[in-house]
N, C-alpha and C positions, 0 to 999 in steps of 0.2 A: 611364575605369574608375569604376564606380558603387560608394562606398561600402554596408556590409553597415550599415541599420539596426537597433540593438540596440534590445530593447524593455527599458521601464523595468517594475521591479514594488516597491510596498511591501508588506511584510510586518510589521503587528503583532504583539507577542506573540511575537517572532524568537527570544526567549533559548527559548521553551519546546518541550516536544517537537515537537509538530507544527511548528512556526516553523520549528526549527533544521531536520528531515527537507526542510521544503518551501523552504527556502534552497540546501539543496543541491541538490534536485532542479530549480531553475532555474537556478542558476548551469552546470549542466551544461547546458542548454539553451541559452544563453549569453544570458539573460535580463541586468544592472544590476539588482540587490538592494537597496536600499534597507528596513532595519531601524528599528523604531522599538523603541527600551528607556525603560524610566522612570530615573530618575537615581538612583541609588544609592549609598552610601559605601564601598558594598564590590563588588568584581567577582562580576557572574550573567551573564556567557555561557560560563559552561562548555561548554554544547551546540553552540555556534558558531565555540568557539579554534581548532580543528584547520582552518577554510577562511576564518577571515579573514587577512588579507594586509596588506602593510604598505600605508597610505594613497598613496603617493606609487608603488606599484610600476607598469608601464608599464599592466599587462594587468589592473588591480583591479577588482573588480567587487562589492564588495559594500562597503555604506555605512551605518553604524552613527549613527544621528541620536536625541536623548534627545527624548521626546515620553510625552503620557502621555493616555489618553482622557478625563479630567477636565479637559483644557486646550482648549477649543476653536479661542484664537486659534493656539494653537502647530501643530494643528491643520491651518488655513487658510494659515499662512503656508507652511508644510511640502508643502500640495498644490500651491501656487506654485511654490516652487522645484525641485522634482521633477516634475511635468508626468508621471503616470504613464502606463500603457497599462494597469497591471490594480494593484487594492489588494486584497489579503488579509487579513480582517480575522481574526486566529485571537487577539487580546487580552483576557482576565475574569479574574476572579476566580471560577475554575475547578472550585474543589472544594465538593461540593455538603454533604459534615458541614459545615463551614465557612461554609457560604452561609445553616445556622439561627442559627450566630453571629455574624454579620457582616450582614444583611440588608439595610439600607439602604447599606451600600456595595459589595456585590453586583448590590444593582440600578441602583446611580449608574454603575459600571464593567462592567457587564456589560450592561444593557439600555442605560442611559443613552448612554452610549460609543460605541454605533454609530448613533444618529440624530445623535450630534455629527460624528463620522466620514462619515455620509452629508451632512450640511449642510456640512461643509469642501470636501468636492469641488463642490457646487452654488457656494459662496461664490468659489472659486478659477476655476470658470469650465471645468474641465477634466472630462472623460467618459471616466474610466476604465470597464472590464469591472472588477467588483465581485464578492468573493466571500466571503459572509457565515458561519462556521462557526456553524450551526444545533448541536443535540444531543437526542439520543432520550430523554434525561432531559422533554425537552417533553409527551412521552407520557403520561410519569408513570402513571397508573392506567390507562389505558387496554387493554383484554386484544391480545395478541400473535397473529400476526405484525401486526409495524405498518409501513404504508407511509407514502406519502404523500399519500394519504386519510384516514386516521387521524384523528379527532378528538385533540387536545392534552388532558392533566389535568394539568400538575403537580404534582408533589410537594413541591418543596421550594422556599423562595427563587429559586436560582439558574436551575429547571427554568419559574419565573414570568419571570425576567430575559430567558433566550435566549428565550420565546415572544414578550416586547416585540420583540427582536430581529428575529424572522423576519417579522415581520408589519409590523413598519415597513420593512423592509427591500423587500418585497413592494408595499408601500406607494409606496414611491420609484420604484421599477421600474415602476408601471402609473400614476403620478400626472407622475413626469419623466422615462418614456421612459429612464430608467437601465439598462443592462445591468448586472444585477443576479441575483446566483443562492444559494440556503441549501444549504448543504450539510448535511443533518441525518445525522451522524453517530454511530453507536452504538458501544460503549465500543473502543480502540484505544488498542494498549499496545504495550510497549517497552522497550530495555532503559535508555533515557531519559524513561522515566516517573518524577517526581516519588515521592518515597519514599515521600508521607502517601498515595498513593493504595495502593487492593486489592494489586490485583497487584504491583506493586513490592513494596510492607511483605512480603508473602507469597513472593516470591524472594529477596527481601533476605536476607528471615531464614531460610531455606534453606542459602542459601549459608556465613550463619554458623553455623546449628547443625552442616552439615557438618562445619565447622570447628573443632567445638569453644568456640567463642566465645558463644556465644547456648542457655538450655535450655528458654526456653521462647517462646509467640509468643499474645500476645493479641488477640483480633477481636471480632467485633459478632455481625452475621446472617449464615449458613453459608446459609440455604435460598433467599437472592435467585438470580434466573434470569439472565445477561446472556449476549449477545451480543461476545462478544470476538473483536476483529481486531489486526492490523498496522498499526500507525501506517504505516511510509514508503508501503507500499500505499495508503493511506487518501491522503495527500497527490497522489497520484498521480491521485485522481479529484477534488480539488479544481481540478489544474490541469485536467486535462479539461472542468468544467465551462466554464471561459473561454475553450475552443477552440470553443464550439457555434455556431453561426447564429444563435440564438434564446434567450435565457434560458432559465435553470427551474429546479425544487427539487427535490434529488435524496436520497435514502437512501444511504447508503454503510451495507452491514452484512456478513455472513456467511450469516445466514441460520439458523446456529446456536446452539442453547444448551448451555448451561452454569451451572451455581451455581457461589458461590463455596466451597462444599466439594469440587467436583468440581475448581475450578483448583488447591486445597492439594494435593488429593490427584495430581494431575497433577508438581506442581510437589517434594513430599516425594516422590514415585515415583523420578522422574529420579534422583536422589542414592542411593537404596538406602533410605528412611527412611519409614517408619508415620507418617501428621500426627497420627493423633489421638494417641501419646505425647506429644506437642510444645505441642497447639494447645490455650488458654484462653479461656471465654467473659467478657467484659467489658463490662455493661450499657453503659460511656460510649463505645463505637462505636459504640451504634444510634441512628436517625433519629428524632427527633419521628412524621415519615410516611415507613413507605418505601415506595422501588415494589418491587414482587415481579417482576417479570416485563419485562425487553425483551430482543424477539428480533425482530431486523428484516427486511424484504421489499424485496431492493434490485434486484428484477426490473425495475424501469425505466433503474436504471443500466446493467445489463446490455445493454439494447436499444439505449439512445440513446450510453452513454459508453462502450461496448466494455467497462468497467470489470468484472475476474471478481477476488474477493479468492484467492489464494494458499495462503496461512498461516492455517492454522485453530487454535484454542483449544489442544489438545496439542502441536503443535509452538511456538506462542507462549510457550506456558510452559516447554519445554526452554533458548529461545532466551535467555529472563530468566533463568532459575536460571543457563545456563553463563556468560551476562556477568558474574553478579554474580559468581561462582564466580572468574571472570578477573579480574575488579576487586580481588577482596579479597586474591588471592592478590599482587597489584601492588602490595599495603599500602596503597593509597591513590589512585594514581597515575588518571589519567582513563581510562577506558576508552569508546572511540571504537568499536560494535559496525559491522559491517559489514548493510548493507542488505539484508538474505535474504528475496527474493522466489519461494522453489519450499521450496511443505511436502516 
């Protein structure tokens, strides 16, 4: 009787949303997970407590290892001892206000990171399928719809970092034969989106003005244009990419747009509430350079990875305002949203 080979996968960046979404969605596959976290004094896998398992339980499958992408050797020795079949690289320093103040360590962890990340697997000797999270922030100025023809502009730090990213990555792939693939994704939200981001801050505070607790809500620029989707959707076409025959760089988008006064307004609707009683403008939201406009063209994913996103921008934003809605009413407690894949 022939043993079932389990494939192994590491996943950077595991505490974060996408991390946590695409941890589950392999361990369902019945993938061996393998996490990397940076070490910290305090506990951040919130996103991950509800399926990690005790170390010692028969059937465990997911592996929590500290590792941090400024460490190279930790790195190498990491891709030895694990021997993957596919690495996910979803690991930066992610927020892009953040990445005008923090620039050189933006680009140390965010571009840097993955040409250390790609020389670890060269160094270890082992050939994993690789999967690099790209981002449509790469765009930057460039006018819409954008694919993957699309000339790159950056805007910001971080939108300079993931270009290093996609292109060394690119790089590997046509120089050592790496199965290698970017997944250039546009903006995917949640109700496990970090709070400093848009959408969060703007269902968060939703949920509390409902409540009485919050009376007002400060922002930046109301007229930027994006592209919002479904995170676990979104993961769903990373792991795709690693099923293909062939490399290659794909768009993950909707297709649609939206400003970010049209998700307030989406998101105050749900609840019974007017945004503009609520909402404040506050010059230190805005960007040094912003981009006005991504709305992406994911007609290639559609063809090659079956991939069709679901959840479009108005149901996304009911989907955050009622978690936060759930959360707060819980006084605190975690809220674990369920995976809602049919607008």
């Amino acid at each position: 009787m022939s043993s079932t080979v389990v494939k192994k996968a590491i996943v950077t960046g595991i505490t974060g949303q996408d991390g946590s979404y695409l941890a589950e969605l392999l361990l369902s596959k019945g993938y061996e997970v393998h996490g990397f976290i940076r070490r910290s004094s305090s506990f951040n896998t919130s996103r991950i407590d509800h399926i990690y398992q005790d170390p010692h339980a028969e059937n465990h499958r997911l592996f929590l290892h500290f590792a941090d992408l400024t460490d190279a050797s930790r790195l190498v020795t990491l891709m030895n001892e694990i021997e993957p079949d596919e690495v996910y690289n979803l690991a930066a320093q992610s927020h892009v206000r953040v990445s005008f103040d923090e620039p050189e360590y933006t680009g140390d962890t965010t571009g840097l990171g993955t040409v250390r990340l790609l020389e670890a697997i060269r160094a270890a000797g082992v050939s994993p399928r690789y999967y690099q999270a790209s981002s449509s922030e790469m765009f930057g100025a460039s006018p819409p719809p954008q694919n993957e023809d699309t000339p790159f502009y950056p805007r910001s730090p971080y939108g300079v970092a993931k270009v290093y990213s996609y292109w060394i990555t690119r790089n590997y792939r046509e120089a050592y034969g790496l199965f290698a693939c970017n997944g250039i994704l546009f903006n995917h939200e949640s109700p496990r989106r970090g709070g400093t981001f848009v959408t969060r801050k703007i269902t968060r505070a939703v949920a509390r003005i409902a409540a009485g607790q919050q009376t007002e809500l400060y922002m930046g620029n109301l007229d930027s244009v994006r592209d919002w989707g479904y995170a676990p959707e979104y993961v769903e076409g990373m792991w795709r990419m690693l099923q293909l025959d062939e490399p290659g760089d794909f768009v993950l988008a909707t297709n649609t747009s939206y400003t970010v006064r049209d998700f307030l307004q989406l998101s105050f609707e749900h609840v019974g509430l007017d945004w503009e009683k609520y909402v404040r403008f506050d010059e230190r939201y805005l960007r040094p350079t912003e981009v006005d406009s991504l709305v992406g063209d994911a007609s290639k994913a559609a063809d090659v990875l079956g991939w069709v996103p679901k959840v479009l921008t108005p149901r996304l934003a009911q989907i955050m305002v009622d978690a936060d809605i759930a959360a707060l009413a819980a006084e605190g407690t975690r809220y674990v949203d369920t995976a809602e894949t049919s607008a």
